[in-house]
PyMOL Python script that loads the backbone (N, CA, C, O; Angstrom):
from pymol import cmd

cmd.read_pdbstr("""\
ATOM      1  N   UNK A   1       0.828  -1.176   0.000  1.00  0.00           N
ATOM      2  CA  UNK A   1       0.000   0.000   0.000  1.00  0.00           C
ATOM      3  C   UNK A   1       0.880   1.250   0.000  1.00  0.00           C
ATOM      4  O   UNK A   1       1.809   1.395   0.795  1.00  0.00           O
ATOM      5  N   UNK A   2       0.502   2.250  -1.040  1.00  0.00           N
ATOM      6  CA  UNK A   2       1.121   3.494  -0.747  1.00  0.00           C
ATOM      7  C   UNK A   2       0.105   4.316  -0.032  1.00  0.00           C
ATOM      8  O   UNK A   2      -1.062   4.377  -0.416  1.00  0.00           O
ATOM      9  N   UNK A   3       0.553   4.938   0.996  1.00  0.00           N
ATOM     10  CA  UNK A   3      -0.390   6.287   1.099  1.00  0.00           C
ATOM     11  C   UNK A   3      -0.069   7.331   0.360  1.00  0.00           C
ATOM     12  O   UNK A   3       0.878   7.466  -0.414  1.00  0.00           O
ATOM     13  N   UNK A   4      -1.234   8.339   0.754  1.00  0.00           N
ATOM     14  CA  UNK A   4      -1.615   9.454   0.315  1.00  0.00           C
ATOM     15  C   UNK A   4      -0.386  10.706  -0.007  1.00  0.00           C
ATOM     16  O   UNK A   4      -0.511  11.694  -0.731  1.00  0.00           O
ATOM     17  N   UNK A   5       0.887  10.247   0.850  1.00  0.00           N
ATOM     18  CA  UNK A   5       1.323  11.704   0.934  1.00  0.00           C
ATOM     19  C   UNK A   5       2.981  10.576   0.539  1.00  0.00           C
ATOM     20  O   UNK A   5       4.060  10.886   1.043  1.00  0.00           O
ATOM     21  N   UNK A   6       2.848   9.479  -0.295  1.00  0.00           N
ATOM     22  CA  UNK A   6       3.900   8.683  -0.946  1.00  0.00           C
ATOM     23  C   UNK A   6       4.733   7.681  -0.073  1.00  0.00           C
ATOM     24  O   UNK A   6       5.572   7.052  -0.719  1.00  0.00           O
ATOM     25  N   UNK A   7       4.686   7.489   0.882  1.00  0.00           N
ATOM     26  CA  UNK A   7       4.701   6.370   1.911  1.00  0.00           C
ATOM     27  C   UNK A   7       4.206   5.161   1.542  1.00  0.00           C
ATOM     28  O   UNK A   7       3.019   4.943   1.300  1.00  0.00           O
ATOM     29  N   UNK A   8       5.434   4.061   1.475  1.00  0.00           N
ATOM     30  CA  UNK A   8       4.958   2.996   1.329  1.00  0.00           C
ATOM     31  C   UNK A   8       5.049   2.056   2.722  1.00  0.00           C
ATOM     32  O   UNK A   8       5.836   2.356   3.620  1.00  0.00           O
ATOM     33  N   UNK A   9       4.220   0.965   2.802  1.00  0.00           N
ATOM     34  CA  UNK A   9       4.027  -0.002   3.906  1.00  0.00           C
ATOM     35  C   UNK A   9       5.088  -0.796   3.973  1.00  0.00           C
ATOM     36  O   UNK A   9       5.726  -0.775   5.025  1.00  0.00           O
ATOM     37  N   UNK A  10       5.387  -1.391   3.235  1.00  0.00           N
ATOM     38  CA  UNK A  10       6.392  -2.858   3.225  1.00  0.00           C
ATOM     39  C   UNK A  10       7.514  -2.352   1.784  1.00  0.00           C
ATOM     40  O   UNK A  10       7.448  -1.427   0.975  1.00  0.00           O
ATOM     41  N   UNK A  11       8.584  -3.584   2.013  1.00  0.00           N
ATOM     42  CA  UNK A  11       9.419  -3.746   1.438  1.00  0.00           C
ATOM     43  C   UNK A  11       9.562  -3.633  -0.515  1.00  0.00           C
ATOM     44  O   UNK A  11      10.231  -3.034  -1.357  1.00  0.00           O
ATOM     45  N   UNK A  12       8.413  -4.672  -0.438  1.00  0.00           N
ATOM     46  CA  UNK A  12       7.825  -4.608  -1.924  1.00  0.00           C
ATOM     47  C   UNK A  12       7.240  -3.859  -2.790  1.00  0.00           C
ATOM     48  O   UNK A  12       7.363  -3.784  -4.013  1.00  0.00           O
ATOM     49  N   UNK A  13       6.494  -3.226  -1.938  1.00  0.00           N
ATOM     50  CA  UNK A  13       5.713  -2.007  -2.649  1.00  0.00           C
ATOM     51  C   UNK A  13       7.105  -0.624  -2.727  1.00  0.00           C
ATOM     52  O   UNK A  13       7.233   0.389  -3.415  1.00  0.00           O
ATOM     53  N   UNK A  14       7.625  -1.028  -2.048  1.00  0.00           N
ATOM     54  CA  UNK A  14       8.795   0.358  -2.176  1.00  0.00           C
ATOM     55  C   UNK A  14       9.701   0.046  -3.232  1.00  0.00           C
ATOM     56  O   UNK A  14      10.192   0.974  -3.875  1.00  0.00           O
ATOM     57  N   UNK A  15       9.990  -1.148  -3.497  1.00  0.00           N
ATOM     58  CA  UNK A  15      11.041  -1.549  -5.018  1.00  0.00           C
ATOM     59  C   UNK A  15       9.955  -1.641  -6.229  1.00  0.00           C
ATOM     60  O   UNK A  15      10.320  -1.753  -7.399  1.00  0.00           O
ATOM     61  N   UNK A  16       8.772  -1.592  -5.893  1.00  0.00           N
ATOM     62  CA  UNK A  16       7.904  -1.622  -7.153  1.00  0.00           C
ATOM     63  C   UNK A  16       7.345  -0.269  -7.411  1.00  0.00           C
ATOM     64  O   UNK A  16       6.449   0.072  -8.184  1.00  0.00           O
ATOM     65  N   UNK A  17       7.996   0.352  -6.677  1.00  0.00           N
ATOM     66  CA  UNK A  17       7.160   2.063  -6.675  1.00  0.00           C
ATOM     67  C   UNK A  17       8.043   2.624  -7.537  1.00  0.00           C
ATOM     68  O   UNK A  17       9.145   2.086  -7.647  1.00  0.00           O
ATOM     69  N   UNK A  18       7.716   3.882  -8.363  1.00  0.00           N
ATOM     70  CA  UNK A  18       8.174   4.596  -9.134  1.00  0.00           C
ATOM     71  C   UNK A  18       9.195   5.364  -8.538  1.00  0.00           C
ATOM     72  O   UNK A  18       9.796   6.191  -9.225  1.00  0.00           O
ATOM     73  N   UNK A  19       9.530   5.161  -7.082  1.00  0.00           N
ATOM     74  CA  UNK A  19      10.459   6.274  -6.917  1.00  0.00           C
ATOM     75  C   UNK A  19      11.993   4.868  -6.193  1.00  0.00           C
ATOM     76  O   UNK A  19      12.897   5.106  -5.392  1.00  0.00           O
ATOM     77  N   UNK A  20      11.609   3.326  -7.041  1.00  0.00           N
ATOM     78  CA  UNK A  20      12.229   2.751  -6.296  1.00  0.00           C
ATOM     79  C   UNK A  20      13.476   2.554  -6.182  1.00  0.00           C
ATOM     80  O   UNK A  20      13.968   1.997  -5.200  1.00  0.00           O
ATOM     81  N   UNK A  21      14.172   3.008  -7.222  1.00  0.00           N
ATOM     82  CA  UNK A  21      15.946   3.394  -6.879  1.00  0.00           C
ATOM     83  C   UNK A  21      16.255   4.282  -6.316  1.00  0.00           C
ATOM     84  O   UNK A  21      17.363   4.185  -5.790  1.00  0.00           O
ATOM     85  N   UNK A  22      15.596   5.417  -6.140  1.00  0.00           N
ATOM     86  CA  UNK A  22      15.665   6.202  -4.717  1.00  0.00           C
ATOM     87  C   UNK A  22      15.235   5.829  -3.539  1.00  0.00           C
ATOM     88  O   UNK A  22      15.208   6.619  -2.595  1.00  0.00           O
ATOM     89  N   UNK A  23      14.866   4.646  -3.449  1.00  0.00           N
ATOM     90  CA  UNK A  23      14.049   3.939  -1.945  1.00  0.00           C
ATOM     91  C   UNK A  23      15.357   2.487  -1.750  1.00  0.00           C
ATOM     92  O   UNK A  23      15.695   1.878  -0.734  1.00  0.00           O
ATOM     93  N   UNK A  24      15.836   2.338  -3.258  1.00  0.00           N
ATOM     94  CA  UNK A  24      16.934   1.082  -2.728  1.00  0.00           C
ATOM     95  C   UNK A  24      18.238   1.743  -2.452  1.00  0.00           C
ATOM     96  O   UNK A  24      19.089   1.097  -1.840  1.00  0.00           O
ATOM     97  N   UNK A  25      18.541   3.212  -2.914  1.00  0.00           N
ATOM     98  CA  UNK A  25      19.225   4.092  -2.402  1.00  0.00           C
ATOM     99  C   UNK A  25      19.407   4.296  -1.356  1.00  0.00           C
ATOM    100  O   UNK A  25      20.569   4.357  -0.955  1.00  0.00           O
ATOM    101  N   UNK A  26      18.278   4.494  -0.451  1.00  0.00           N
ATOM    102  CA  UNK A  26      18.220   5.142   1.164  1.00  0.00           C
ATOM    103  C   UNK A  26      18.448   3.570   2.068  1.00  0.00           C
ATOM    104  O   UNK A  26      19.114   3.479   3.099  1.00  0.00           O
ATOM    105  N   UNK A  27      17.720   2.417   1.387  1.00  0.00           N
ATOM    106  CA  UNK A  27      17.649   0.908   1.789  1.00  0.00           C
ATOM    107  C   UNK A  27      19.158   0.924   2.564  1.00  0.00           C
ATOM    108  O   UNK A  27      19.480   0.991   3.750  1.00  0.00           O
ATOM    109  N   UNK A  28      20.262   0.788   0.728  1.00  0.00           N
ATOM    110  CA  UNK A  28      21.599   1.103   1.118  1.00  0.00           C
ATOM    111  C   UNK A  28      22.356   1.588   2.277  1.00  0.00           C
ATOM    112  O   UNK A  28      23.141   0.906   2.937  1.00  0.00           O
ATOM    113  N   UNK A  29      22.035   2.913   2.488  1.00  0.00           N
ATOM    114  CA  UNK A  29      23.010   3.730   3.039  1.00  0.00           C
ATOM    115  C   UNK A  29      22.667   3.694   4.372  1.00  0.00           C
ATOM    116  O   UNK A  29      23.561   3.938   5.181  1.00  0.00           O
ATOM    117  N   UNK A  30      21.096   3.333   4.937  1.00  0.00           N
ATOM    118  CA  UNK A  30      20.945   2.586   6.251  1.00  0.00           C
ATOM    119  C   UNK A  30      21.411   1.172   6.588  1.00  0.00           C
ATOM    120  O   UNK A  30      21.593   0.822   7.754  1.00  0.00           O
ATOM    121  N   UNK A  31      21.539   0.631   5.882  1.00  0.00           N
ATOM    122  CA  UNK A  31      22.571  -0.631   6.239  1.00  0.00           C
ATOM    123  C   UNK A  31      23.856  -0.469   5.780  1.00  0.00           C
ATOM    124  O   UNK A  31      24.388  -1.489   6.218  1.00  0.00           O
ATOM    125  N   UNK A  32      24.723   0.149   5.176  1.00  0.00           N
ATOM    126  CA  UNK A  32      25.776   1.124   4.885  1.00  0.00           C
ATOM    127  C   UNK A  32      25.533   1.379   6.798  1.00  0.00           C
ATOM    128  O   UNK A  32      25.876   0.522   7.613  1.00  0.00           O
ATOM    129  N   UNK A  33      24.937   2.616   7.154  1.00  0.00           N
ATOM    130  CA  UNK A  33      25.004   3.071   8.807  1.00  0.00           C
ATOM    131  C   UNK A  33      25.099   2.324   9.816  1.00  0.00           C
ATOM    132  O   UNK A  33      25.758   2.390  10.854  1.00  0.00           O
ATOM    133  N   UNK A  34      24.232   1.466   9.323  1.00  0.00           N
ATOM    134  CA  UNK A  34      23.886   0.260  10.865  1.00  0.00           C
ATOM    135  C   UNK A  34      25.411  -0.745  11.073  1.00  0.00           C
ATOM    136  O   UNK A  34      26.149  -0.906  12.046  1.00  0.00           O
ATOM    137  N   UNK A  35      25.434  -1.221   9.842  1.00  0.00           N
ATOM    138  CA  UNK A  35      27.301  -1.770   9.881  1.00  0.00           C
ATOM    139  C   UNK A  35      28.415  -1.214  10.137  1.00  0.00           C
ATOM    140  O   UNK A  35      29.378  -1.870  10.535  1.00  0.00           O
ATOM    141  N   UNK A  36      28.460   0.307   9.912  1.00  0.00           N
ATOM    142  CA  UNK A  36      29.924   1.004  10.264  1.00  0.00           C
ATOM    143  C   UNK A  36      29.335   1.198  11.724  1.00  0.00           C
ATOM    144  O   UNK A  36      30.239   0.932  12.516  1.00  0.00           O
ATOM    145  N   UNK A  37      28.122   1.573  12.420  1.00  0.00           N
ATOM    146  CA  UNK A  37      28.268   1.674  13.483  1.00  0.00           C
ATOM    147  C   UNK A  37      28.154   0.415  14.521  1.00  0.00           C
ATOM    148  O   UNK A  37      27.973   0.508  15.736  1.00  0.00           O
ATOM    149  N   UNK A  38      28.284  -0.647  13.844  1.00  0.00           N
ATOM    150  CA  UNK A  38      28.097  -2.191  14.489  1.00  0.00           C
ATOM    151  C   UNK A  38      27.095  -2.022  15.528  1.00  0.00           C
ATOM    152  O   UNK A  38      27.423  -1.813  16.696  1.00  0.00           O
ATOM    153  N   UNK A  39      25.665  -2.120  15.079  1.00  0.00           N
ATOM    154  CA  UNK A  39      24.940  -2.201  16.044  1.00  0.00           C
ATOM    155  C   UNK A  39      24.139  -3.764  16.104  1.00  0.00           C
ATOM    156  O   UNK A  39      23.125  -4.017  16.754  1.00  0.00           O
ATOM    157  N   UNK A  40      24.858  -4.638  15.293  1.00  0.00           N
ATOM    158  CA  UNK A  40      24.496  -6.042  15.467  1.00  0.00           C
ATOM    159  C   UNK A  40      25.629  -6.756  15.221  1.00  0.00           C
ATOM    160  O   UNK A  40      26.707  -6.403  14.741  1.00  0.00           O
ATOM    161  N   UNK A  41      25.150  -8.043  15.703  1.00  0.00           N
ATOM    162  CA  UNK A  41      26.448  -9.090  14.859  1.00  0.00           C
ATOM    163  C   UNK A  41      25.164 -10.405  14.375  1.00  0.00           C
ATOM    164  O   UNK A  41      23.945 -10.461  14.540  1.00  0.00           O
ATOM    165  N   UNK A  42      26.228 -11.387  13.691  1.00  0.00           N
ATOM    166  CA  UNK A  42      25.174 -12.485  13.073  1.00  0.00           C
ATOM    167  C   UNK A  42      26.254 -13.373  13.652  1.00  0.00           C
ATOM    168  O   UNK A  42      27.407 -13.552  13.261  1.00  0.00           O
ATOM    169  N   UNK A  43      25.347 -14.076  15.067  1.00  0.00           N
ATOM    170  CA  UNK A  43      25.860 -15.125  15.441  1.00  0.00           C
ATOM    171  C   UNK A  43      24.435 -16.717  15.541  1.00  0.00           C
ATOM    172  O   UNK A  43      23.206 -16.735  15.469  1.00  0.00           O
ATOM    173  N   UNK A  44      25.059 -17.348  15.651  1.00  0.00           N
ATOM    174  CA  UNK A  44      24.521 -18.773  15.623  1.00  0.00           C
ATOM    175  C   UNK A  44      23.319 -18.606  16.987  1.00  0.00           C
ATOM    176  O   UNK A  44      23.585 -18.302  18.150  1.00  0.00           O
ATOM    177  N   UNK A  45      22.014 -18.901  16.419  1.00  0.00           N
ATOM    178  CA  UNK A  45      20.974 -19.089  17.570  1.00  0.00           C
ATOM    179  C   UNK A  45      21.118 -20.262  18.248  1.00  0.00           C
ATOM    180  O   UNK A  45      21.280 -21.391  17.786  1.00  0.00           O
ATOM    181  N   UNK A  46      21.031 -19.828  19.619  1.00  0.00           N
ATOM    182  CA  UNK A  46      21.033 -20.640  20.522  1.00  0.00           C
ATOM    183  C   UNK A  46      19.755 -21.796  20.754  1.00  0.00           C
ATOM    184  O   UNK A  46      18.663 -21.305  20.465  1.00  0.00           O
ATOM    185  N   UNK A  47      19.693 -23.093  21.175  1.00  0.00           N
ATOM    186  CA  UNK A  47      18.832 -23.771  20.759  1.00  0.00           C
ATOM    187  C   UNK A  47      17.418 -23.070  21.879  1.00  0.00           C
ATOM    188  O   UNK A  47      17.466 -22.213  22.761  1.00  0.00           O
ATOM    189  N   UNK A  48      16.369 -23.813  21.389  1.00  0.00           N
ATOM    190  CA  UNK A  48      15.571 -22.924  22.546  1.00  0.00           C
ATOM    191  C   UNK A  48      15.137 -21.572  22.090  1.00  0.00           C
ATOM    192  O   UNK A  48      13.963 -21.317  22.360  1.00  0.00           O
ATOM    193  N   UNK A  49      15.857 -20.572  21.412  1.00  0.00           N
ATOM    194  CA  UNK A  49      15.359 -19.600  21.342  1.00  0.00           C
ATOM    195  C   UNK A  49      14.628 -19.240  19.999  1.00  0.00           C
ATOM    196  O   UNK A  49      14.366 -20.152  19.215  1.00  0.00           O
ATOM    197  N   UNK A  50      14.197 -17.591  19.627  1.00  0.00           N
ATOM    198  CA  UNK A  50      13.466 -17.691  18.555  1.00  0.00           C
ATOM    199  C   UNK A  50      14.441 -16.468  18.035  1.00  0.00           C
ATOM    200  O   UNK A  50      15.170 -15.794  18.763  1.00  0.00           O
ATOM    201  N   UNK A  51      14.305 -16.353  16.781  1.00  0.00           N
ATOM    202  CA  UNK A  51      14.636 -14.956  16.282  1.00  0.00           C
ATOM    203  C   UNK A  51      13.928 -13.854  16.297  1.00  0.00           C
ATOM    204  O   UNK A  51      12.867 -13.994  15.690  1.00  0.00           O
ATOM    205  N   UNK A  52      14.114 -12.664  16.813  1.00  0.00           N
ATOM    206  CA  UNK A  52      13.416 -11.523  17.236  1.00  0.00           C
ATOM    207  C   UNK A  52      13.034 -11.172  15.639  1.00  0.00           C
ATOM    208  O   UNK A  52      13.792 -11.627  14.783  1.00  0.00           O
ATOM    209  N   UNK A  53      12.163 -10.571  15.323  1.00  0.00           N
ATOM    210  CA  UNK A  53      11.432 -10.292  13.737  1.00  0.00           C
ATOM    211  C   UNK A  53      11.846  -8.485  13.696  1.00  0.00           C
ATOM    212  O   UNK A  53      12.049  -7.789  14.691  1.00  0.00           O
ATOM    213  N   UNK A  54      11.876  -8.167  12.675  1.00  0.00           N
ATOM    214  CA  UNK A  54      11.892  -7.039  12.559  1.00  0.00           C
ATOM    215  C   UNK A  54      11.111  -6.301  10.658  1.00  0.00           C
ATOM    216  O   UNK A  54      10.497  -6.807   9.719  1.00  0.00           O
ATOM    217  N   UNK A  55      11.372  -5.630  10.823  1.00  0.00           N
ATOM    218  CA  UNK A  55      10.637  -4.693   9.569  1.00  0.00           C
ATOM    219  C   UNK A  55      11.122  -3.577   9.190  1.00  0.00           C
ATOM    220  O   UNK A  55      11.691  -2.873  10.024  1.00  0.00           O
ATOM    221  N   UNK A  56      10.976  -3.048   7.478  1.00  0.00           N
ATOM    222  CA  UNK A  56      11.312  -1.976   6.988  1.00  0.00           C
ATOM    223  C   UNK A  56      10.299  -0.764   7.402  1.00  0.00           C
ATOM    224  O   UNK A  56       9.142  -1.137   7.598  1.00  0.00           O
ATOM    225  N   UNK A  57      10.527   0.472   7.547  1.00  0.00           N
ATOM    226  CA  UNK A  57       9.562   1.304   8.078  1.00  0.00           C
ATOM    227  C   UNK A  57       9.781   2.613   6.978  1.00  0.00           C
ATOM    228  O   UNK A  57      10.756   3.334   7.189  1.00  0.00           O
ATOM    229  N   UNK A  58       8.909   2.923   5.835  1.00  0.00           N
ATOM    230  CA  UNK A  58       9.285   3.965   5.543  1.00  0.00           C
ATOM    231  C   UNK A  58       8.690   5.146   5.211  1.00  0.00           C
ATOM    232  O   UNK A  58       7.535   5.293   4.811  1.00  0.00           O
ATOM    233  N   UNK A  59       9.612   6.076   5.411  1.00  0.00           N
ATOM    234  CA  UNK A  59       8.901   7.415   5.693  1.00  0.00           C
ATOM    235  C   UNK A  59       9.482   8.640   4.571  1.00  0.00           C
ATOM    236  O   UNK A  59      10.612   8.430   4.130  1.00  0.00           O
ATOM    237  N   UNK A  60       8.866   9.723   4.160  1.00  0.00           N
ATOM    238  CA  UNK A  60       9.143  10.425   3.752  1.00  0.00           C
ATOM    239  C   UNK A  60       9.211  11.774   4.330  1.00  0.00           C
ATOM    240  O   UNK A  60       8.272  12.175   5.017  1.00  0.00           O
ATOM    241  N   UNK A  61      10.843  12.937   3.981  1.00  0.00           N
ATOM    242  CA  UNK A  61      10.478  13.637   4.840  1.00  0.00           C
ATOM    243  C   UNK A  61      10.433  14.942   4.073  1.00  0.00           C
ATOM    244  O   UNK A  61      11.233  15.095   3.150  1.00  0.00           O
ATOM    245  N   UNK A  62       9.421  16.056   4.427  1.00  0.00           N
ATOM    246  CA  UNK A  62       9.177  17.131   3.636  1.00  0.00           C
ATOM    247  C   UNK A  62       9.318  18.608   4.212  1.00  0.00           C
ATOM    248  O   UNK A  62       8.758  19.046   5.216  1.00  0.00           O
ATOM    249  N   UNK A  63      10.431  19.470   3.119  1.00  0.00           N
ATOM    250  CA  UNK A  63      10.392  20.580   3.615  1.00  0.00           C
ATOM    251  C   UNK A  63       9.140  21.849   4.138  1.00  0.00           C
ATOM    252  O   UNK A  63       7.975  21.452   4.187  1.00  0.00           O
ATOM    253  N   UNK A  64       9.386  23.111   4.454  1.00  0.00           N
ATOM    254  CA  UNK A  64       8.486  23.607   4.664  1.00  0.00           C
ATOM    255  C   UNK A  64       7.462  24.270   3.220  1.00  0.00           C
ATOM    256  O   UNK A  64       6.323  24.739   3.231  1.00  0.00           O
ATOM    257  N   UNK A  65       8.264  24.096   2.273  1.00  0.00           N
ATOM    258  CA  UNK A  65       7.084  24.798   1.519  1.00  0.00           C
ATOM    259  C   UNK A  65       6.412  23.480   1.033  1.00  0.00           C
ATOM    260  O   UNK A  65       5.672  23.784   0.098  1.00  0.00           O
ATOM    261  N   UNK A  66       6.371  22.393   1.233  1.00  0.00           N
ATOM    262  CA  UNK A  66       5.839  20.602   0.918  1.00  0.00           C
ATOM    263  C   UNK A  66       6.529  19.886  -0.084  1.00  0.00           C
ATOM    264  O   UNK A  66       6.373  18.704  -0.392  1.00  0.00           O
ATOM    265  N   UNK A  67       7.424  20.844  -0.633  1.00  0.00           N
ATOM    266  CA  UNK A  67       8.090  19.726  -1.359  1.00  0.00           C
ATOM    267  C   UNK A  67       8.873  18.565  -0.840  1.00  0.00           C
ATOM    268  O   UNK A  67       8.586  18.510   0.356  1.00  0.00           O
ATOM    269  N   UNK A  68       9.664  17.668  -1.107  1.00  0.00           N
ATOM    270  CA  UNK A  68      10.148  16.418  -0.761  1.00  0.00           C
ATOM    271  C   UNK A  68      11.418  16.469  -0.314  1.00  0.00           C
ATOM    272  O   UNK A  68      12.219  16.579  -1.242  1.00  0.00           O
ATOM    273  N   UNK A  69      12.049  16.418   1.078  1.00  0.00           N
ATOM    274  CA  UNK A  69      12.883  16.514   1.228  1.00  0.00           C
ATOM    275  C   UNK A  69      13.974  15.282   1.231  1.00  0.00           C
ATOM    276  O   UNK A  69      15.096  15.448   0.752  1.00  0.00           O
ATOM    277  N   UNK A  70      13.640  14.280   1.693  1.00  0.00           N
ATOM    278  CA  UNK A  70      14.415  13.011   2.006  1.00  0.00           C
ATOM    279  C   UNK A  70      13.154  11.912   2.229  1.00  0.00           C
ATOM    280  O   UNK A  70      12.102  12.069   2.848  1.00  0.00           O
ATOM    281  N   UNK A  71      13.756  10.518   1.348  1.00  0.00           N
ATOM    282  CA  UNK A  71      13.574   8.977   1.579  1.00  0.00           C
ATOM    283  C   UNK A  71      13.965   8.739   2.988  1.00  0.00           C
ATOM    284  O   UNK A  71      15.049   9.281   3.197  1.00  0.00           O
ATOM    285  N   UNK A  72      13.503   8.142   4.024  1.00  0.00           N
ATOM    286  CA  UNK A  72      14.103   7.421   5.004  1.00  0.00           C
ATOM    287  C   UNK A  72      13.471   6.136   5.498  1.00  0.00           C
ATOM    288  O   UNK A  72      12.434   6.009   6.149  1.00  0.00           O
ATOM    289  N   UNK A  73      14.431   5.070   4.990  1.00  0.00           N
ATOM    290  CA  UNK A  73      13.901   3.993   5.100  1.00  0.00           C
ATOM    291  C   UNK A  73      14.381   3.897   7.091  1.00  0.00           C
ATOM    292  O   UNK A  73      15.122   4.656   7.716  1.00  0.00           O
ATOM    293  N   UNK A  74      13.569   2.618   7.618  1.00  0.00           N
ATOM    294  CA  UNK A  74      14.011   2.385   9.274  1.00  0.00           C
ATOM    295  C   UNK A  74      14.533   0.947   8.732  1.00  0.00           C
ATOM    296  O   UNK A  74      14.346   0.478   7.610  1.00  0.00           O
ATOM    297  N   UNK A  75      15.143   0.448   9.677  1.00  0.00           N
ATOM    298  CA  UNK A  75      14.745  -1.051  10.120  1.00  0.00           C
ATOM    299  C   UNK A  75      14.784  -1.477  11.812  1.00  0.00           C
ATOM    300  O   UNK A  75      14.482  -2.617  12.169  1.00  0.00           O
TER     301      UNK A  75
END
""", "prot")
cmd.dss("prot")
cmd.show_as("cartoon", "prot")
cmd.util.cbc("prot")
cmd.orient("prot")
């Protein structure tokens, strides 16, 4: 789903959207961030446990006269 003001919901709809090399752009450079600042590692799950789930979150951000300022994808 896109909304109204170009926000997409999920992962898919953002690489199928017209603005989606600027959305695999921002994808990039937040996991580009999250790795130089090592805020995870990928180690072996322990038995017993589950993997915590997570999601893309994305947002668009807009200057004051409404034009488009920045893609920002989360995870």
């Amino acid at each position: 789903m896109i909304t109204n003001d170009g926000e997409t919901s999920c992962y898919q709809k953002a690489v199928d959207d017209m603005n989606s090399e600027k959305w695999k752009m921002a994808m990039d450079e937040e996991m580009d961030s999250l790795a130089k600042n090592n805020t995870s590692d990928f180690v072996e799950l322990p038995g017993g446990r589950s993997v915590v789930g997570c999601k893309w979150v994305f947002k668009l951000k807009w200057k004051v006269d409404g034009s488009m300022k920045d893609m920002r994808p989360g995870w």
